[in-house]
MIDO-805890 format. One record per residue: residue in one letter; residue number from 1; x, z, y of N, C-alpha, C in turn. Coordinates in nm, 3 decimals. Example, Ala and Ser with C-alpha at 12.3 -4.5 7.8 and 13.67 -1.06 7.14 Angstrom:
residues 2
ATOM, type, seq, n_X, n_Z, n_Y, ca_X, ca_Z, ca_Y, c_X, c_Z, c_Y
ATOM, A, 1, 1.319, 0.780, -0.569, 1.230, 0.780, -0.450, 1.320, 0.780, -0.330
ATOM, S, 2, 1.285, 0.708, -0.225, 1.367, 0.714, -0.106, 1.290, 0.787, 0.003
This chain:
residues 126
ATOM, type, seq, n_X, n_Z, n_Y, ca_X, ca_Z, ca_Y, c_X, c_Z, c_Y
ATOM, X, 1, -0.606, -3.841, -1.302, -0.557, -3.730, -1.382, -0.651, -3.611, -1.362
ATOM, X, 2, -0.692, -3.530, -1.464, -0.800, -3.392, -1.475, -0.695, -3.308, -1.495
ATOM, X, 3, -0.722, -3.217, -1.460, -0.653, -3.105, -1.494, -0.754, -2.930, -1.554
ATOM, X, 4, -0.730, -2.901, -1.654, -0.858, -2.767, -1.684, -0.777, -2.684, -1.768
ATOM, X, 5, -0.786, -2.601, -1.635, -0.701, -2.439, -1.664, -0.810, -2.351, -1.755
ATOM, X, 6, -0.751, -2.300, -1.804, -0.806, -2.165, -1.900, -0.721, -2.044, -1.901
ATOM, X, 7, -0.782, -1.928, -1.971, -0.697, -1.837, -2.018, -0.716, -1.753, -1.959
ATOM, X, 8, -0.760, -1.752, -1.846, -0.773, -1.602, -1.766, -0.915, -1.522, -1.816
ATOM, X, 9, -0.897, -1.391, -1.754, -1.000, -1.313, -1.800, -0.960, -1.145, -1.751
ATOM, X, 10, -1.006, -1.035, -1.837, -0.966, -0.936, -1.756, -0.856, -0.863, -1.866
ATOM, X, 11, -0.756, -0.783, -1.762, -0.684, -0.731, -1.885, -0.639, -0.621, -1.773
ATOM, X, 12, -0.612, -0.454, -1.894, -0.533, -0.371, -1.789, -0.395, -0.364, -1.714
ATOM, X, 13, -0.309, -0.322, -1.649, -0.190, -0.315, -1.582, -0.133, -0.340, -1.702
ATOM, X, 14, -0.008, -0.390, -1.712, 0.078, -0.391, -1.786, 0.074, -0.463, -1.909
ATOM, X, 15, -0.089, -0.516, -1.889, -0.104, -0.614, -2.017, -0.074, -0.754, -1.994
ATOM, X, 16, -0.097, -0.836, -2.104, -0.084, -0.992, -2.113, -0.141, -1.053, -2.085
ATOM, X, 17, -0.134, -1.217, -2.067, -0.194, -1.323, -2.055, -0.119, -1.452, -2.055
ATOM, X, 18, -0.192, -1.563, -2.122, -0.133, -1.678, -2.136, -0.220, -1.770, -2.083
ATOM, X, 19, -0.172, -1.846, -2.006, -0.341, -1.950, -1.910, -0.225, -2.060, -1.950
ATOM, X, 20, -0.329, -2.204, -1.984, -0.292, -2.346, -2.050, -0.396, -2.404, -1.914
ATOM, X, 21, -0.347, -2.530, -1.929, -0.340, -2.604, -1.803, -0.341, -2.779, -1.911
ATOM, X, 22, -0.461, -2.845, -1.935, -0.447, -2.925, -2.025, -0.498, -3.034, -1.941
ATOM, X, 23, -0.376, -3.168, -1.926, -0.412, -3.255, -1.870, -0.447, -3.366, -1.930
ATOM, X, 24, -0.548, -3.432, -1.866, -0.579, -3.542, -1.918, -0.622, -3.680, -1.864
ATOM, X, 25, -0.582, -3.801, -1.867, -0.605, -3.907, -1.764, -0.476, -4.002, -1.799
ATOM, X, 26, -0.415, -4.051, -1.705, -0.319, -4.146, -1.704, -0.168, -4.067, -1.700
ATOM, X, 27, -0.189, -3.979, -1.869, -0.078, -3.902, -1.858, 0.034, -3.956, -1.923
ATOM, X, 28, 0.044, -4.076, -1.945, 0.200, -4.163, -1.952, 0.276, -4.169, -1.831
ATOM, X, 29, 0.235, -4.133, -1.708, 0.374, -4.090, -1.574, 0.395, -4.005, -1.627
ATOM, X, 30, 0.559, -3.977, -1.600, 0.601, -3.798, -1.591, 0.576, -3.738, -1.475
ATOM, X, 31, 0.538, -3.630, -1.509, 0.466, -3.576, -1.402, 0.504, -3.440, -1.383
ATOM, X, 32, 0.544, -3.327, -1.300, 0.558, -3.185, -1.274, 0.502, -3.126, -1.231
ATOM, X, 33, 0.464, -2.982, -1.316, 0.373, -2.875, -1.313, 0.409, -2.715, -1.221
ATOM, X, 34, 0.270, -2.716, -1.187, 0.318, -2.586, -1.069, 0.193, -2.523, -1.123
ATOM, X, 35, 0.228, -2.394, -1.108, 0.066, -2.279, -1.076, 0.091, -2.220, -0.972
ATOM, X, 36, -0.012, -2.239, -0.919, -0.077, -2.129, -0.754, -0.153, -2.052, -0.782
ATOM, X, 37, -0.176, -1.951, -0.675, -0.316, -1.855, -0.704, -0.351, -1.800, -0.579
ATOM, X, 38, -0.449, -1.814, -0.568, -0.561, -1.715, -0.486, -0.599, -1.561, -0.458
ATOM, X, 39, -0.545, -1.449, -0.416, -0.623, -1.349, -0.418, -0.717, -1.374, -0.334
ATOM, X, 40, -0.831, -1.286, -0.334, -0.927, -1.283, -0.272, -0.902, -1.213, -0.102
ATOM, X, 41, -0.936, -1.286, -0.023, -0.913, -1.285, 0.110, -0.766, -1.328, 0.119
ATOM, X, 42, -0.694, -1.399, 0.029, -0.602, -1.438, 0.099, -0.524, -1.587, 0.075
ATOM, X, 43, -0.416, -1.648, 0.077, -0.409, -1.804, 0.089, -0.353, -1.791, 0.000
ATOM, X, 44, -0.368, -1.956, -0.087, -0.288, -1.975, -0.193, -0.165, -2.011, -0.205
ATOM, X, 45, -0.085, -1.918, -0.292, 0.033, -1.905, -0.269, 0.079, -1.950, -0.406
ATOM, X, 46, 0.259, -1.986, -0.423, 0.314, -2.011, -0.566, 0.308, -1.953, -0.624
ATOM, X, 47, 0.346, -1.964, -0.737, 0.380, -1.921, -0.895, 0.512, -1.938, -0.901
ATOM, X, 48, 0.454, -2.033, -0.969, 0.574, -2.090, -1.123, 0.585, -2.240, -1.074
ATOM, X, 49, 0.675, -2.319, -1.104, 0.662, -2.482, -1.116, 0.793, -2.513, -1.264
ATOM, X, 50, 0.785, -2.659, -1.291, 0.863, -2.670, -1.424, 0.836, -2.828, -1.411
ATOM, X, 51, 0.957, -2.889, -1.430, 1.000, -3.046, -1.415, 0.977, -3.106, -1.560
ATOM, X, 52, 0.950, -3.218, -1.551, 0.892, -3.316, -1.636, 0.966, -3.236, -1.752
ATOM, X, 53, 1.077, -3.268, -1.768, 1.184, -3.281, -1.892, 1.146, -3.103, -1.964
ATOM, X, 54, 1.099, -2.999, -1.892, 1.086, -2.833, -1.886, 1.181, -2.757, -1.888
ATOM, X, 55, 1.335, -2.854, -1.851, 1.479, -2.746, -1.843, 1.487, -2.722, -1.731
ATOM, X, 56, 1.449, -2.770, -1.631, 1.421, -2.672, -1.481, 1.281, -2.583, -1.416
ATOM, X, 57, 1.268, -2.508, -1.400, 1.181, -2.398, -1.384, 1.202, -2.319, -1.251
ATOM, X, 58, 1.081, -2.272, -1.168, 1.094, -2.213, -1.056, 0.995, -2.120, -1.051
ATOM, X, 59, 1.041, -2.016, -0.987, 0.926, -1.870, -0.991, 0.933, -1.805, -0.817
ATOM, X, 60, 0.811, -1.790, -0.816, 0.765, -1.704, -0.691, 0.850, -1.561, -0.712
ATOM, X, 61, 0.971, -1.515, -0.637, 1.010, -1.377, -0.635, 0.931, -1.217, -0.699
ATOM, X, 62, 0.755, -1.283, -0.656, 0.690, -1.163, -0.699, 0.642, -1.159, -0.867
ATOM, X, 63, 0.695, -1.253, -0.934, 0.683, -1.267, -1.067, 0.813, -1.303, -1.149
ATOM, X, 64, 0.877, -1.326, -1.095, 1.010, -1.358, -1.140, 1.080, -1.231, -1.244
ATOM, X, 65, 1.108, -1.282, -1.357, 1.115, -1.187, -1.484, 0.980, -1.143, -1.568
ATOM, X, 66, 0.842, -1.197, -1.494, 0.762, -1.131, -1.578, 0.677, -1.248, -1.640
ATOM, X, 67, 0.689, -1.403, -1.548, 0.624, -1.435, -1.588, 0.707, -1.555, -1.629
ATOM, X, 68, 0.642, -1.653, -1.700, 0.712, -1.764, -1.780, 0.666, -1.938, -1.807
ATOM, X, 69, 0.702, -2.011, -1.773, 0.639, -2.176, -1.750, 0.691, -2.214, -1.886
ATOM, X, 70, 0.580, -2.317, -1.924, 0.640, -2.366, -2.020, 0.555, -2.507, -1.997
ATOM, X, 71, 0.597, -2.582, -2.133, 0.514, -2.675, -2.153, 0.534, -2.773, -2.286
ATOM, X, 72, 0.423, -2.848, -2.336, 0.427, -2.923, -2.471, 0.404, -3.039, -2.430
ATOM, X, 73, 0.475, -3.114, -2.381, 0.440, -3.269, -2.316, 0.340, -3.382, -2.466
ATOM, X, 74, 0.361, -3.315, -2.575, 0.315, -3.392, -2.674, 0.190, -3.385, -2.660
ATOM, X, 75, 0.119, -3.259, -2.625, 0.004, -3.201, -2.571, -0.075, -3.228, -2.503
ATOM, X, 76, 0.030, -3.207, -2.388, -0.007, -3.291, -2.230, -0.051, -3.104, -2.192
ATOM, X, 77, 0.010, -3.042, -2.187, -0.027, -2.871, -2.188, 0.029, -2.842, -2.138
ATOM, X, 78, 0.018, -2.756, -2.032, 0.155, -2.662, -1.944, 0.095, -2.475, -1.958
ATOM, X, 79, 0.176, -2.409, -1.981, 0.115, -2.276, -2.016, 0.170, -2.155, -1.903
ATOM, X, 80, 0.139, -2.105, -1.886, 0.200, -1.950, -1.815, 0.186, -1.819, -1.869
ATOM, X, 81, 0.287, -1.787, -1.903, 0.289, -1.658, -1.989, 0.302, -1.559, -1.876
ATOM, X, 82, 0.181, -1.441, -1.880, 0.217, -1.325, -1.776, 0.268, -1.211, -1.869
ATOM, X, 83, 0.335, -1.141, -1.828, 0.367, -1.012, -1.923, 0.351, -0.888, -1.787
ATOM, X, 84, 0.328, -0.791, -1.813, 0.355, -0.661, -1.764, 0.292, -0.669, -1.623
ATOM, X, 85, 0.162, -0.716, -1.630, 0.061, -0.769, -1.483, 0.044, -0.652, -1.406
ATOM, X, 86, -0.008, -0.624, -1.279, 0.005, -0.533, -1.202, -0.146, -0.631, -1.154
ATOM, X, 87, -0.203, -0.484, -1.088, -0.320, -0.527, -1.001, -0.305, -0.618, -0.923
ATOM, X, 88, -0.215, -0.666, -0.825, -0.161, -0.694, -0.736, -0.175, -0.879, -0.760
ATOM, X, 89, -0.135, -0.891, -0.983, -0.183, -1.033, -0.985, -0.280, -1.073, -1.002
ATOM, X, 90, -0.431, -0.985, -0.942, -0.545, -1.024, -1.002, -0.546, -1.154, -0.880
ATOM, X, 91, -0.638, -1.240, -0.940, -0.615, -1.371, -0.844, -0.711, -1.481, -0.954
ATOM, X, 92, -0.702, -1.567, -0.872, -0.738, -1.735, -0.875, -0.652, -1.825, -0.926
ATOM, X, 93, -0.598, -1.846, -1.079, -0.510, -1.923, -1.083, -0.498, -2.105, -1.101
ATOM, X, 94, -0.450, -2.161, -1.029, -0.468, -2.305, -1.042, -0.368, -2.339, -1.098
ATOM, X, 95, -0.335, -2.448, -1.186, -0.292, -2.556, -1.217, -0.250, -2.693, -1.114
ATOM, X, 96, -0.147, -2.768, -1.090, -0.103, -2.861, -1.020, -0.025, -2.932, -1.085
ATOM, X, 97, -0.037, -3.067, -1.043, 0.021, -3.192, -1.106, 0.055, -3.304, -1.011
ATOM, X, 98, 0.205, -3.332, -1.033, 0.254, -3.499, -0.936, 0.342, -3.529, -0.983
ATOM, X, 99, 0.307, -3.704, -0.997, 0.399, -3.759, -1.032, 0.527, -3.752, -1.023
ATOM, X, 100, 0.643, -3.782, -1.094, 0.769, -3.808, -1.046, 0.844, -3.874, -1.134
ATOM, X, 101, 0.991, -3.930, -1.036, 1.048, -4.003, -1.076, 1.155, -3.923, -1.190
ATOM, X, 102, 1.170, -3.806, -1.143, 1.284, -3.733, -1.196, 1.246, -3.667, -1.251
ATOM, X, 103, 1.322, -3.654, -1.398, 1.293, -3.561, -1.491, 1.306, -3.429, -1.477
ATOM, X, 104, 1.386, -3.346, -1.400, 1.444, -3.236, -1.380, 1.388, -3.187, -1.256
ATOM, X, 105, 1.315, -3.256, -1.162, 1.272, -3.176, -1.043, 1.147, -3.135, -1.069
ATOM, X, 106, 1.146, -2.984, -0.997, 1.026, -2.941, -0.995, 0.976, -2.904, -0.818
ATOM, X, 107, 0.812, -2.901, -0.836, 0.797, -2.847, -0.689, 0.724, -2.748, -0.659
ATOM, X, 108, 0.736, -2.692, -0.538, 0.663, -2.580, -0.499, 0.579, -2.530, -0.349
ATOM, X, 109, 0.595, -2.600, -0.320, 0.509, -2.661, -0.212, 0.364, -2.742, -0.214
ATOM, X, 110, 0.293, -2.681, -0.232, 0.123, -2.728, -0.243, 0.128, -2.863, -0.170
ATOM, X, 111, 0.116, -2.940, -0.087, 0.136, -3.060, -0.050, 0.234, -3.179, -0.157
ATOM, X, 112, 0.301, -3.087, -0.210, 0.364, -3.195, -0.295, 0.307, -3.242, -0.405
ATOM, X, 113, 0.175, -3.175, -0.437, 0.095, -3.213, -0.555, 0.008, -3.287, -0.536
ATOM, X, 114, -0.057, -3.374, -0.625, -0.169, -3.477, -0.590, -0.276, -3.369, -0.702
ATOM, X, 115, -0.237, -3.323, -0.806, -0.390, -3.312, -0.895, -0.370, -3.177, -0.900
ATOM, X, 116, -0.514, -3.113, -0.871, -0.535, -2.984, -0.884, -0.663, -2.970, -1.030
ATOM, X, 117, -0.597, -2.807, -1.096, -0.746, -2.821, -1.168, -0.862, -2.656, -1.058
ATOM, X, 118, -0.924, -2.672, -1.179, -1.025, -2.609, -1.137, -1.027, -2.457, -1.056
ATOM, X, 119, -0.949, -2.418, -1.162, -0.867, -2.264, -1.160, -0.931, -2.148, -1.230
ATOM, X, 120, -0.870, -2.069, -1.261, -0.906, -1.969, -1.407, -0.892, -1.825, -1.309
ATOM, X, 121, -0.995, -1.730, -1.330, -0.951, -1.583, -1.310, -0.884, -1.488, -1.384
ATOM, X, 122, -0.799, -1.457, -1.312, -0.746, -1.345, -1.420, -0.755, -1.171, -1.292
ATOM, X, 123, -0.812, -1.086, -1.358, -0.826, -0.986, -1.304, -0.731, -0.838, -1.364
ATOM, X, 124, -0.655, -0.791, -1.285, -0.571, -0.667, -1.344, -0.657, -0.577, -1.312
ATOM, X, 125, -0.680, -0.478, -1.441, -0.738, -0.347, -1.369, -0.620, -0.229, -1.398
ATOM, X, 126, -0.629, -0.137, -1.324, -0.544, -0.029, -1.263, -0.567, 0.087, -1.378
């Protein structure tokens, strides 16, 4: 399985962004999607995650209300909508992918993923 994030780039406080996450490989498993990210000097931490079926969804506290998981399984696409960004999310964002049995679980724990993609920047300026 590949995974190739896009979408990032630079935008001011309070602006938008939408980063896609387009997989491709042996994407007949169902499989559940997470984003992590990177600031610079520091460890990668959660996001977002969203279960095969996309009626369960999970958010990191520090984005929770602003930002949004989705996905088009017809696609093979998982997206993240940021709204109302703060410096704070400038970062490294990755894409993650693992199999599963269950339609409805999602994860959030970096070990629970087998496929990472590349990862996209997105930079807030102040």
């Amino acid at each position: 399985v590949q995974l190739q994030a896009s979408g990032g780039g630079l935008v001011q406080a309070g602006g938008s962004l939408r980063l896609s996450c387009a997989v491709s490989g042996r994407t007949f498993s169902p499989y559940a999607m997470g984003w992590f990210r990177q600031a610079p000097g520091k460890e990668r931490e959660f996001v977002a995650a969203i279960s095969w079926s996309g009626d369960s969804a999970y958010y990191a506290d520090s984005v929770k209300g602003r930002f949004t998981i989705s996905r088009d399984n017809a696609e093979n696409t998982v997206f993240l909508l940021m709204n109302s960004l703060k410096p704070e999310d400038t970062a490294v964002y990755y894409c993650a992918a693992r199999s599963t049995y269950y339609s409805s679980s999602y994860y959030y724990r970096e070990y629970e993923y087998n496929y990472w993609g590349q990862g996209t920047l997105v930079t807030v300026s102040s």
